[in-house]
LUMTOR-598392 format. One line per field, with one value per residue (C-alpha): residue in three letters; x, y, z. Coordinates in steps of 0.5 Angstrom, whole numbers. Layout:
REM LUMTOR-598392
donu: [ALA ...]
X: [X ...]
Y: [Y ...]
Z: [Z ...]
This chain:
REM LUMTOR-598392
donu: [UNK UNK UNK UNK UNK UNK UNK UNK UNK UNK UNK UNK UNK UNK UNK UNK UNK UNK UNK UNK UNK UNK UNK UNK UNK UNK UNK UNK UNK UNK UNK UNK UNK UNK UNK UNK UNK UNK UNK UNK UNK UNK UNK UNK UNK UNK UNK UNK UNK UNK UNK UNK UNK UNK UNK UNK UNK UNK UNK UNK UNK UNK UNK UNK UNK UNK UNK UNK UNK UNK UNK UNK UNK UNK UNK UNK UNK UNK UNK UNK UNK UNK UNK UNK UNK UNK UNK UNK UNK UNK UNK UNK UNK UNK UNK UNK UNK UNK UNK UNK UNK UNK UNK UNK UNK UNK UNK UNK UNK UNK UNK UNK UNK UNK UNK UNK UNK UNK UNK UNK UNK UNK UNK UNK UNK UNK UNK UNK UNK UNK UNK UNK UNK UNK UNK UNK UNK UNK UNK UNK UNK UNK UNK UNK UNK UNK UNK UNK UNK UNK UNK UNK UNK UNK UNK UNK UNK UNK UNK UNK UNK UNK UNK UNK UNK UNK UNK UNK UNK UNK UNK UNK UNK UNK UNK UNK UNK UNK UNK UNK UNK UNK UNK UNK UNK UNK UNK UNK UNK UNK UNK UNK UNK UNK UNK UNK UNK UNK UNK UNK UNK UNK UNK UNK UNK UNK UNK UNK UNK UNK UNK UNK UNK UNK UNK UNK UNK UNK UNK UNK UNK UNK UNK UNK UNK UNK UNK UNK UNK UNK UNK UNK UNK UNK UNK UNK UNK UNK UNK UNK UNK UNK UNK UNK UNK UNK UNK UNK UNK UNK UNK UNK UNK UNK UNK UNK UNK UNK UNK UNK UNK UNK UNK UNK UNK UNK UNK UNK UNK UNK UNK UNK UNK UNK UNK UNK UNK UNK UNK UNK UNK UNK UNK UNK UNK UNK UNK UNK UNK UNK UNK UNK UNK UNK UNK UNK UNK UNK UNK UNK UNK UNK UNK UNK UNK UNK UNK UNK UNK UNK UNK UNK UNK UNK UNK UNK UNK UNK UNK UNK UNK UNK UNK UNK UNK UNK UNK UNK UNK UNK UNK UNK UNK UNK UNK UNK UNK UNK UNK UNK UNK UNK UNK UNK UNK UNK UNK UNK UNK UNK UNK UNK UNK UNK UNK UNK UNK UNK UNK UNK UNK UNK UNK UNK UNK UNK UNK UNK UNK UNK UNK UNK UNK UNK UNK UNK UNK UNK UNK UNK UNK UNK UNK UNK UNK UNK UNK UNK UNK UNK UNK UNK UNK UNK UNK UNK UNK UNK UNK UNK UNK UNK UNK UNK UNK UNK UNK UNK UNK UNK UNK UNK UNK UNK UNK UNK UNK UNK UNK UNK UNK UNK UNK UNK UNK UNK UNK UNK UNK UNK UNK UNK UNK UNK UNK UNK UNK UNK UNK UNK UNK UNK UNK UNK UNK UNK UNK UNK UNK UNK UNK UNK UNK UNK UNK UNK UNK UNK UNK UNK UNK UNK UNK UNK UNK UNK UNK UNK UNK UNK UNK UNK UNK UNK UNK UNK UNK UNK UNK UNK UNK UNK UNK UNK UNK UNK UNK UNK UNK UNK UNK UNK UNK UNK UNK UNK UNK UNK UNK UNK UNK UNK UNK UNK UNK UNK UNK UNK UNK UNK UNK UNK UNK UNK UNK UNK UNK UNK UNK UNK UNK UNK UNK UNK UNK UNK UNK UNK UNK UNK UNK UNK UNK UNK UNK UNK UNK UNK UNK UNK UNK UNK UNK UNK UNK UNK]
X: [217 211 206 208 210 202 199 204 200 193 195 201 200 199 200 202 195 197 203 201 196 201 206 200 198 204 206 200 202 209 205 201 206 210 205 204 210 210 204 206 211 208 203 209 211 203 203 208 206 200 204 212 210 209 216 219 225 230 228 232 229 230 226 221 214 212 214 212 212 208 208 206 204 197 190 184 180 187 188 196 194 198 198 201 202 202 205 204 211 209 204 204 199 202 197 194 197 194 187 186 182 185 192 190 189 191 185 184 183 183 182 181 175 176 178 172 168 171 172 166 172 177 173 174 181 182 177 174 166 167 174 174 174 176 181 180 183 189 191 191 196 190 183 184 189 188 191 190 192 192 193 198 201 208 213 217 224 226 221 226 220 221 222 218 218 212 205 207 215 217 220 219 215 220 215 214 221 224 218 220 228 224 220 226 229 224 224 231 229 222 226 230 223 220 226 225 217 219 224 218 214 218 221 214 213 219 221 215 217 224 223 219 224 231 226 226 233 234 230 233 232 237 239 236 230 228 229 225 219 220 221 214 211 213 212 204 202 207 203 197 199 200 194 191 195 195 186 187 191 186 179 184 185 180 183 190 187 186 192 194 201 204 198 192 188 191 186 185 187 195 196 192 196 198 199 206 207 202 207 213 209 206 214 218 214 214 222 224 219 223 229 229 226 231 237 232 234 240 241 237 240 247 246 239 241 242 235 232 236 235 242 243 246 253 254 255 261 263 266 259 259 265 259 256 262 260 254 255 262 259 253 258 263 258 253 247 249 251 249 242 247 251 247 242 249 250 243 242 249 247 241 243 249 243 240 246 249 243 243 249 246 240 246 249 243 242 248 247 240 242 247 244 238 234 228 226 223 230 234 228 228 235 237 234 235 243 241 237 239 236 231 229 232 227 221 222 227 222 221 227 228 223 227 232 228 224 231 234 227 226 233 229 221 220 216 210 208 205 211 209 215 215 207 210 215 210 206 212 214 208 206 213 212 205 209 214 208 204 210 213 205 205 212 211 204 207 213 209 207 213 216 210 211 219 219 213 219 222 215 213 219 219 211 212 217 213 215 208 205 205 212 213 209 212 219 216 214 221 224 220 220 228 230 226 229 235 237 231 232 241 238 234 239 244 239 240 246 246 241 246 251 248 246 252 251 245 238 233 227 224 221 218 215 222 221 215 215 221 216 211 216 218 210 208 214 211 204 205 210 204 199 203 205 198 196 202 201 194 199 204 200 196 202 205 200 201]
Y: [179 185 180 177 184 187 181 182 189 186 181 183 178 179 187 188 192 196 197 199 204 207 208 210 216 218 219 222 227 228 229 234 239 238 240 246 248 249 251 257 258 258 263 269 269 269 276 279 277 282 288 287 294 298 297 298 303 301 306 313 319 322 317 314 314 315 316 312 314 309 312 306 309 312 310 308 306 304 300 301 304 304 311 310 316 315 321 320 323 323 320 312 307 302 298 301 298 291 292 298 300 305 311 314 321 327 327 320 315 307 304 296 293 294 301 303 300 305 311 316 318 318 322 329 328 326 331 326 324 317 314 314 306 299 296 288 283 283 288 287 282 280 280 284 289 297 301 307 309 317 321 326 331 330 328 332 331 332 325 320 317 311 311 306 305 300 299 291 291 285 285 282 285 287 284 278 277 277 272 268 268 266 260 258 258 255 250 248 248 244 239 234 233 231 227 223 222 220 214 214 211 207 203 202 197 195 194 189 185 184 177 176 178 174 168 168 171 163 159 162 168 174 180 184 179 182 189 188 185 190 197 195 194 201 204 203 204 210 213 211 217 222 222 223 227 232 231 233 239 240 240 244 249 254 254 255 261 264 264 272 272 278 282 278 273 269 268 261 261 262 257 252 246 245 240 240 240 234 231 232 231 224 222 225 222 215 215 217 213 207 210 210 203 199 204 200 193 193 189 184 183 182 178 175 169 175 178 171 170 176 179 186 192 194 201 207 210 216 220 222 228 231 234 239 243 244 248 253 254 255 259 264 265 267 271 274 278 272 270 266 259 258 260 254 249 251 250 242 241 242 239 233 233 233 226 223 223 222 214 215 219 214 209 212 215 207 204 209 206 200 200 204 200 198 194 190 197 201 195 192 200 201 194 196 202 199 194 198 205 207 204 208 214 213 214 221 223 228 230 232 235 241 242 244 248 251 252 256 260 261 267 270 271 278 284 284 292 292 293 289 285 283 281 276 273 272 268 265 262 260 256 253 251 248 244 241 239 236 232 230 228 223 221 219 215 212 210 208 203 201 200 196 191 191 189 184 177 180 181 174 172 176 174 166 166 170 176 181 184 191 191 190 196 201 199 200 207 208 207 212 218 217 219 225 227 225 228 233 237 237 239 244 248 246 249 256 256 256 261 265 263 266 272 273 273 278 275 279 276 281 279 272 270 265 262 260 258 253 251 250 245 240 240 239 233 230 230 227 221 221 220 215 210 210 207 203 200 195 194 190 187 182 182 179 175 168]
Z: [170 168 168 174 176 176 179 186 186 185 190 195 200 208 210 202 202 208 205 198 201 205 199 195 199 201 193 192 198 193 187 190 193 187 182 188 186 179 179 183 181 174 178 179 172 169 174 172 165 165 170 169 164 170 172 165 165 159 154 151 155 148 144 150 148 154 162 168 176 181 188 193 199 197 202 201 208 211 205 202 194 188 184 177 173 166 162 153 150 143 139 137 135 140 144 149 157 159 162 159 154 151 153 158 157 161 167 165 171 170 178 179 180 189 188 184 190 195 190 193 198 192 187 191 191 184 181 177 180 176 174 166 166 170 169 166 169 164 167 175 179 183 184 190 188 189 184 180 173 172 166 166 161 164 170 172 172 179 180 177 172 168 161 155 149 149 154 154 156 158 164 171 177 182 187 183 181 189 191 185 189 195 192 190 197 200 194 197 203 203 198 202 206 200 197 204 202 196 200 205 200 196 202 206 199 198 204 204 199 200 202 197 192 196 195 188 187 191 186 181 178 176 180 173 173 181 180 174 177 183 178 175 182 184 179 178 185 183 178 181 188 182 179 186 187 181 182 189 187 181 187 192 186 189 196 194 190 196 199 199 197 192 194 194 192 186 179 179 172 175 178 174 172 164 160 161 169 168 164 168 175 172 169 175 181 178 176 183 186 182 184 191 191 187 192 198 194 193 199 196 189 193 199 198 203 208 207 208 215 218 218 220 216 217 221 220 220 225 219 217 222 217 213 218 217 211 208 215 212 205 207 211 207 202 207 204 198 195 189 189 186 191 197 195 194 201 205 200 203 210 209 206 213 217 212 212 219 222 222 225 231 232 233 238 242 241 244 250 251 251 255 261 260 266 264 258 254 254 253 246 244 245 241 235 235 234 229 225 225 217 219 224 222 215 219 222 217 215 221 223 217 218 225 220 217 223 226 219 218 226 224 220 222 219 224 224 221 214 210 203 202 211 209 202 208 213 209 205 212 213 207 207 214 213 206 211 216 210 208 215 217 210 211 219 217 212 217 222 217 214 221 224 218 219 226 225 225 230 234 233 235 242 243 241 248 253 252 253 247 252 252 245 244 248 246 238 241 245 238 234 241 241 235 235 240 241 234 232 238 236 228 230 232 227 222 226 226 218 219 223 219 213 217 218 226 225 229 224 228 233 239 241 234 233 240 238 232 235 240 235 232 238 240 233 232 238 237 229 233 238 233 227 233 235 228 226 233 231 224 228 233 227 222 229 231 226]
């Protein structure tokens, strides 16, 4: 069954290579966001490594080495500048701070390599013509960051100084620290869009070859033989999406670095990736990919002469709509002094209410259709709908999601002054929203694709008895819009009433930025369905052609 496995990949027959494409970008697009994530998130602590001595504050006043006192609302040119007073307490031969050279000694003044280029309107304040020596980069966040260590004899008592026993504590960053919390967060919330590309990619492919695999369940091999051959297909073109998607990351690694999160820029050596997230990325894309793919061909391993006669799955049950209530409720009673745990526990239960529950909404949004149908288009677009509800929930599933997202974010889009940690959500926000929009675009593709192969019978069928192929496209593009709107629209603001609900009632946004980022979200939702019923119609017009 491998051999047999490998050769359906070299070959896979009529609309196999569209659909192993699909599949295979659209794993490779996985591959790429999660080795984002793990590299960035690795990139915070690789900070924090080099500048978590600045916010040491454990050792004994009595038997500390040394004192330290930051002020973080110096200028230069406009510019925010930290000033770190460093104050020796008693003789050591510990190392000196990273970055440093030696212990700055009263007088003494390090800056990093951006301060040096504006210190000719510093010198005078700090009574130094040249700052003692540069910091390396071993000693800076960023290749960016404004700083300045001064040497001072003492502190006084009255500036509450933080007391160390070593130049090198390891200790988080607080900046560093609150953006890991956020990363996670975010991580949460882009998840359940991932997740669903995940499924996206699986089930383009193996939607294709579930006839092909209830046939041979027919002539005679076992269930175990058929999801065998099926795993192996899968997991090559797997492992193929997240080699491109670990070199797609590798050439987009200088322009990730720009990104200015945290105080600046990033050392491209930060967020390179290392051996081991190669490892996990190249073991856990593959595996869910597999996972999902054999979950979609359960059908075929139960019922394969229903898979071979076209029989419709059964509907989905009312009761699903009891699990809206329960990530709001969780998120409310937690509100937002919670611990990290169980506010991540509540947004993935709403997430997954939203994942679960809306097959359930595409076919009432379906039955309605269909009943107050008035022409040929309303009533094919509104039957299928019925007839298919996951399925034509998969393809927007990840669309849907990010209005989730949007809707949850919009509560808390941060003022627009130049606050570092309202800068750091900014920009948290926006990266997270490009995320989502790169697996919804991926997703959507992939769904175009999958659905024109899907509906290739039933197409050819309508086409042999005289119905125009015009009509069968526009009910196809009725059947991919409905969806968006007739459940994003509702989850959309399902995601900010958990915002709300975490908030505990409270609109941190100010001023029109939430609005515009919903508006931003419905046009971009119907532009991307726009786009992904434009390719996948010539798909569904040659697989429907013989």
């Amino acid at each position: 069954m491998t051999d047999l496995g490998l050769r359906f990949v070299r070959r896979p027959g009529p609309g196999g290579r569209a659909a192993n494409l699909a599949a295979l970008g659209a794993t490779a697009v996985v591959a790429l966001l999660v080795t984002f994530l793990i590299a960035g998130s690795l990139g915070l602590s690789h900070r924090s490594e080099r500048i978590g001595w600045r916010s040491a504050d454990k050792a004994d006043p009595a038997t500390a080495i040394g004192a330290l006192n930051v002020d973080d609302d110096q200028r230069v040119d406009g510019h925010r500048m930290t000033v770190l007073d460093l104050a020796t307490l008693r003789p050591n031969e510990l190392p000196p701070p990273p970055g440093l050279d030696h212990t700055p000694k009263p007088g003494e003044v390090f800056v990093s390599p951006e301060v040096a280029k504006h210190w000719s309107s510093l010198s005078k304040q700090y009574g130094v013509a040249q700052p003692t020596g540069v910091i390396s980069a071993t000693g800076l966040s960023s290749p960016e960051e404004l700083i300045l260590i001064r040497g001072v004899k003492t502190i006084p008592a009255d500036e509450h100084p933080q007391y160390v026993s070593s130049w090198h504590e390891k200790v988080w960053d607080s900046r560093m620290l609150g953006l890991l919390i956020a990363v996670a967060f975010g991580i949460t919330l882009v998840l359940f869009p991932i997740l669903s590309l995940v499924g996206q990619a699986a089930g383009v492919a193996a939607k294709r070859r579930e006839h092909r695999l209830a046939a041979l369940r027919l002539a005679g091999a076992t269930r175990t033989q058929v999801l065998w051959l099926s795993a192996v297909e899968q997991a090559v073109l797997a492992l193929a999406g997240a080699v491109v998607g670990l070199v797609g990351y590798t050439v987009l690694s200088p322009l990730i670095a720009r990104i200015p999160l945290g105080g600046g820029r990033w050392y491209v050596g930060d967020i390179t990736v290392n051996w081991w997230t190669v490892l996990v990325v190249l073991v856990a894309v593959p595996v869910l990919s597999v996972v999902s793919a054999l979950i979609g061909l359960g059908r075929v391993s139960i019922t394969p002469l229903g898979v071979v006669r076209g029989q419709t799955r059964k509907g989905v049950s009312v009761l699903r709509i009891g699990l809206l209530v329960i990530g709001p409720l969780i998120l409310a009673y937690y509100g937002m002094q919670a611990a990290l745990l169980p506010l991540l526990i509540g947004v993935g239960f709403a997430a997954l209410a939203v994942r679960i529950i809306g097959p359930w909404a595409v076919q009432v949004v379906g039955k309605t259709m269909a009943n107050l149908a008035n022409g040929p288009v309303t009533l094919l677009a509104g039957r299928r709908l019925v007839d298919d509800p996951k399925g034509a929930f998969r393809p927007v599933a990840a669309l849907v999601l990010s209005g989730f997202v949007t809707g949850f974010i919009s509560v808390f889009m941060p003022p627009g002054d130049d606050d570092p940690s309202f800068h750091d959500m900014r920009i948290g926000v926006a990266l997270l929203l490009s995320l989502v929009f790169l697996t919804v675009a991926a997703s959507t593709a992939a769904g175009a694709v999958g659905t024109a192969l899907d509906q290739a019978a039933p197409a050819r069928a309508l086409r042999r008895s005289g119905v125009p192929l015009r009509v069968i496209e526009r009910s196809a593009r009725v059947a991919a819009v409905v969806p968006v709107i007739g459940v994003g629209l509702p989850v959309v603001g399902f995601g900010a009433l958990c915002g709300l609900a975490l908030s505990g009632g409270k609109v941190i946004t100010q001023g029109s930025s939430g609005v515009l980022l919903l508006i931003g979200q419905v046009v971009a939702g119907l532009v991307l369905v726009a786009v992904a019923g434009a390719a996948g119609a010539p798909v569904l017009r040659k697989a429907s052609a013989n």
